[in-house]
MILOSE-877923 format. One record per atom (N, C-alpha, C): residue number from 1; residue in three letters; atom name; x, y, z. Coordinates in nm, 3 decimals. Example, Ala and Ser with C-alpha at 12.3 -4.5 7.8 and 13.67 -1.06 7.14 Angstrom:
BEGIN
PT   k   r  a      xx      yy      zz
PT   1 ALA  N   1.319  -0.569   0.780
PT   1 ALA CA   1.230  -0.450   0.780
PT   1 ALA  C   1.320  -0.330   0.780
PT   2 SER  N   1.285  -0.225   0.708
PT   2 SER CA   1.367  -0.106   0.714
PT   2 SER  C   1.290   0.003   0.787
***
This chain:
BEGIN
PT   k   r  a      xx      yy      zz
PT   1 UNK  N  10.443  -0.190  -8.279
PT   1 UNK CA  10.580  -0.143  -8.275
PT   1 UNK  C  10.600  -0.058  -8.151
PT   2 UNK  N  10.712  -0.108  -8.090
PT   2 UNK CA  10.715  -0.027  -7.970
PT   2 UNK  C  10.849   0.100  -7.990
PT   3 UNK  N  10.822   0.228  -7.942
PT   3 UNK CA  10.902   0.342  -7.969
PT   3 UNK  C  10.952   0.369  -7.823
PT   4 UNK  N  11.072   0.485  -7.832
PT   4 UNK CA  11.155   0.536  -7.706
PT   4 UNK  C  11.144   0.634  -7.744
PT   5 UNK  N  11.211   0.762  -7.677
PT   5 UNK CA  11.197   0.899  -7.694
PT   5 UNK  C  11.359   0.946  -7.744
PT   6 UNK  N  11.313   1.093  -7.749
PT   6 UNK CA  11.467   1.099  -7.768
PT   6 UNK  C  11.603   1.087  -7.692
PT   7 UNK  N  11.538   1.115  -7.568
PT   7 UNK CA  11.638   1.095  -7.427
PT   7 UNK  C  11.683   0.964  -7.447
PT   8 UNK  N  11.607   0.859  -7.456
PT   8 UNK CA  11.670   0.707  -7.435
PT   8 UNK  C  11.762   0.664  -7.559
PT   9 UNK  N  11.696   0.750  -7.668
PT   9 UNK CA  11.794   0.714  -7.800
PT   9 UNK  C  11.942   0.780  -7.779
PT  10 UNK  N  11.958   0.898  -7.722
PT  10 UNK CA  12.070   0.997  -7.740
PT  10 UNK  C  12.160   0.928  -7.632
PT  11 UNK  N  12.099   0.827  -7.527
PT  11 UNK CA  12.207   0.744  -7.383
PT  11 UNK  C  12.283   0.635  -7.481
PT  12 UNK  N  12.147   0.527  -7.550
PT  12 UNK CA  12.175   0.409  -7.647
PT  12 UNK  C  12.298   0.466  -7.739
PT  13 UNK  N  12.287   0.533  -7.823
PT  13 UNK CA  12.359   0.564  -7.945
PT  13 UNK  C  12.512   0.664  -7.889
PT  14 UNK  N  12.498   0.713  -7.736
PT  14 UNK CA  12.554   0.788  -7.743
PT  14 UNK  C  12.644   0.934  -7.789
PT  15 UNK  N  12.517   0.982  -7.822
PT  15 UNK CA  12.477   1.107  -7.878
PT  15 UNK  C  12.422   1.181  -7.796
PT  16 UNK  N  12.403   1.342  -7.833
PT  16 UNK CA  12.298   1.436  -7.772
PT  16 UNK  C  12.196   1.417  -7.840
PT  17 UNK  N  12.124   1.470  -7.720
PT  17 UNK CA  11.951   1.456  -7.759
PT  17 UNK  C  11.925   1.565  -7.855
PT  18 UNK  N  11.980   1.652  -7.896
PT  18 UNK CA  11.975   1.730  -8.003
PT  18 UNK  C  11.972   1.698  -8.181
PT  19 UNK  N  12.129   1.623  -8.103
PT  19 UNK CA  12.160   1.537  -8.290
PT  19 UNK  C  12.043   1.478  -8.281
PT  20 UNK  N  12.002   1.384  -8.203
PT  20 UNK CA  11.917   1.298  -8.226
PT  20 UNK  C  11.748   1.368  -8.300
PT  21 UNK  N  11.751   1.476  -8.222
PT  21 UNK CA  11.647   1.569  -8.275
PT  21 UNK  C  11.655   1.595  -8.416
PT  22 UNK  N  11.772   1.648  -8.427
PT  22 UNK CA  11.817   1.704  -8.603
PT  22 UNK  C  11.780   1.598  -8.695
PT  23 UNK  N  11.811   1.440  -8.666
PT  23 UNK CA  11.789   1.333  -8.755
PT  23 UNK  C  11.687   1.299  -8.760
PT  24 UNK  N  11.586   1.355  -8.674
PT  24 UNK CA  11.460   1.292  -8.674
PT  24 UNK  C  11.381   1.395  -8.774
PT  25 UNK  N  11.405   1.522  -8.757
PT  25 UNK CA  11.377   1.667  -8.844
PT  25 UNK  C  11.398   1.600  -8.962
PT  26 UNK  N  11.540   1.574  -9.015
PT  26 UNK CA  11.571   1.537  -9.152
PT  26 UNK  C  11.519   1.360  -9.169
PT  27 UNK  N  11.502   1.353  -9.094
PT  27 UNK CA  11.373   1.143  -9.187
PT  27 UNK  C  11.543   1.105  -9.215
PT  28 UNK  N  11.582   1.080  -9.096
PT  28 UNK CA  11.719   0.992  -9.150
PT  28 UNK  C  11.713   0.889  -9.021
PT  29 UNK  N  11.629   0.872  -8.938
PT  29 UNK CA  11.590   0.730  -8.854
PT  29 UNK  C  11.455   0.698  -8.945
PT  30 UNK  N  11.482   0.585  -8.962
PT  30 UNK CA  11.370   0.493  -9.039
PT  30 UNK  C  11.239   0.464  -8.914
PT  31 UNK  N  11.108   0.513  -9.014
PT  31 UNK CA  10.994   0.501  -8.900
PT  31 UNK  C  10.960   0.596  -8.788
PT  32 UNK  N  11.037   0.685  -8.799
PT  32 UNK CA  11.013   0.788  -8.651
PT  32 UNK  C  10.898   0.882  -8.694
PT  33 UNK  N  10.821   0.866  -8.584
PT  33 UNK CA  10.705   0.963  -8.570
PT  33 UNK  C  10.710   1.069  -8.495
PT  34 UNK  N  10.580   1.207  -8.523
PT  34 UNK CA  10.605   1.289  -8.429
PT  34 UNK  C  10.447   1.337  -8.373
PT  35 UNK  N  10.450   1.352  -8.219
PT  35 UNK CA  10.345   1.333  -8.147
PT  35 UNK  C  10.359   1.469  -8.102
PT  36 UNK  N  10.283   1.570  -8.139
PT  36 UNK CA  10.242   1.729  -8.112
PT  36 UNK  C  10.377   1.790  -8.140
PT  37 UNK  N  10.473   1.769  -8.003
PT  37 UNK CA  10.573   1.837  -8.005
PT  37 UNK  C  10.754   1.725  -7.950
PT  38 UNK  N  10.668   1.578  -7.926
PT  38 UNK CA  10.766   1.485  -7.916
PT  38 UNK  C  10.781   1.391  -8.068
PT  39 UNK  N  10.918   1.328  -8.008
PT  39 UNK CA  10.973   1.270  -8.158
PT  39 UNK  C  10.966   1.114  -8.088
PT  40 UNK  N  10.874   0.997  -8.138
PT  40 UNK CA  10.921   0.871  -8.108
PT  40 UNK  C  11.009   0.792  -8.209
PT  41 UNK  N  11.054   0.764  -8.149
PT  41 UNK CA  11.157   0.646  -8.227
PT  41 UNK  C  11.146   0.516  -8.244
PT  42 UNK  N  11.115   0.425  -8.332
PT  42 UNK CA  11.161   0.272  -8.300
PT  42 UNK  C  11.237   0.232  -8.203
PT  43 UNK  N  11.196   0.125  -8.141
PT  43 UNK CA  11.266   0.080  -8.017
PT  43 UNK  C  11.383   0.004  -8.104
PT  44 UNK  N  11.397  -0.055  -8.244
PT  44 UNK CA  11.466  -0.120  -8.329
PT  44 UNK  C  11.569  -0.036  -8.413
PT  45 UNK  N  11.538   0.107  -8.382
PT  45 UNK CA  11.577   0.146  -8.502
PT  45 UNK  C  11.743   0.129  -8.493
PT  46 UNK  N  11.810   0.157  -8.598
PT  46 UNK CA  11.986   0.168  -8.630
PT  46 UNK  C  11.993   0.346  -8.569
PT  47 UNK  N  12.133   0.340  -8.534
PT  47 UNK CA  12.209   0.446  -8.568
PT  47 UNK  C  12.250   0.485  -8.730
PT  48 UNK  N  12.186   0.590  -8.773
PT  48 UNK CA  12.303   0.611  -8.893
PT  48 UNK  C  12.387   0.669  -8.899
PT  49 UNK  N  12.417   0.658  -9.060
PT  49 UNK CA  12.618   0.688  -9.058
PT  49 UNK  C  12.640   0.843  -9.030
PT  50 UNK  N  12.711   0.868  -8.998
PT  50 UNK CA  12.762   1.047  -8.966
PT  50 UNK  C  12.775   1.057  -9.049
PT  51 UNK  N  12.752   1.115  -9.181
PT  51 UNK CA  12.783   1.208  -9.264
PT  51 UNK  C  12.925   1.325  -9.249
PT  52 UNK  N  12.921   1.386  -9.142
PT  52 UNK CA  13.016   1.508  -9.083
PT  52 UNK  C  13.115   1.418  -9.124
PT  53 UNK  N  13.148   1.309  -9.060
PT  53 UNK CA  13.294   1.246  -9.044
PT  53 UNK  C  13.330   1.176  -9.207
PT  54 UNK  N  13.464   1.226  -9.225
PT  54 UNK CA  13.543   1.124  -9.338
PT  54 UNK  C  13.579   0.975  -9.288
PT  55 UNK  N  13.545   0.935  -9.354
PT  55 UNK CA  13.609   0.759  -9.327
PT  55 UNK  C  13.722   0.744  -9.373
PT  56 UNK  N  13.761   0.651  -9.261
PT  56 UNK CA  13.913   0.635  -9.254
PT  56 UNK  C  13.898   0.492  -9.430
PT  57 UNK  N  13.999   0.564  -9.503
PT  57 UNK CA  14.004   0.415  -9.610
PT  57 UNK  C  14.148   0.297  -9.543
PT  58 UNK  N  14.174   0.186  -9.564
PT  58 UNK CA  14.259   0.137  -9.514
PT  58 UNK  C  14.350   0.076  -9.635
PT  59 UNK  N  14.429   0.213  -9.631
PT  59 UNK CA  14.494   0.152  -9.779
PT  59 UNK  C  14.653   0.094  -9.697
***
C-alpha cells in the first residue's frame, strides 16, 4: 500500500494540513498510520464527510 503525507492530502482534498491532522488524531481516514511524529495516509484513501457542516435537504 502506498501512503502520502499530510501536505499532499491537505492540496488533494483541499483542506489545511491541520484538519487533515485533526482527522488523522480522531481515526476518521481509514488506514492511516503514524511514523514517530508523521501521519501517512493511503494514497486511496476518501475524503470524509464534514461533520461541522449541515446538509442542505432538497425539499
Amino acid at each position: 500500500m502506498d501512503f502520502i503525507s499530510v501536505g499532499e492530502v491537505a492540496v488533494k482534498w483541499g483542506i489545511s494540513e491541520r484538519r487533515v491532522q485533526k482527522l488523522c488524531e480522531e481515526q476518521r481516514i481509514p488506514g492511516v498510520k503514524r511514523f514517530s511524529r508523521m501521519w501517512m495516509i493511503p494514497k486511496d484513501a476518501g475524503k470524509p464527510i464534514d461533520g461541522r457542516k449541515k446538509r442542505e435537504s432538497n425539499e
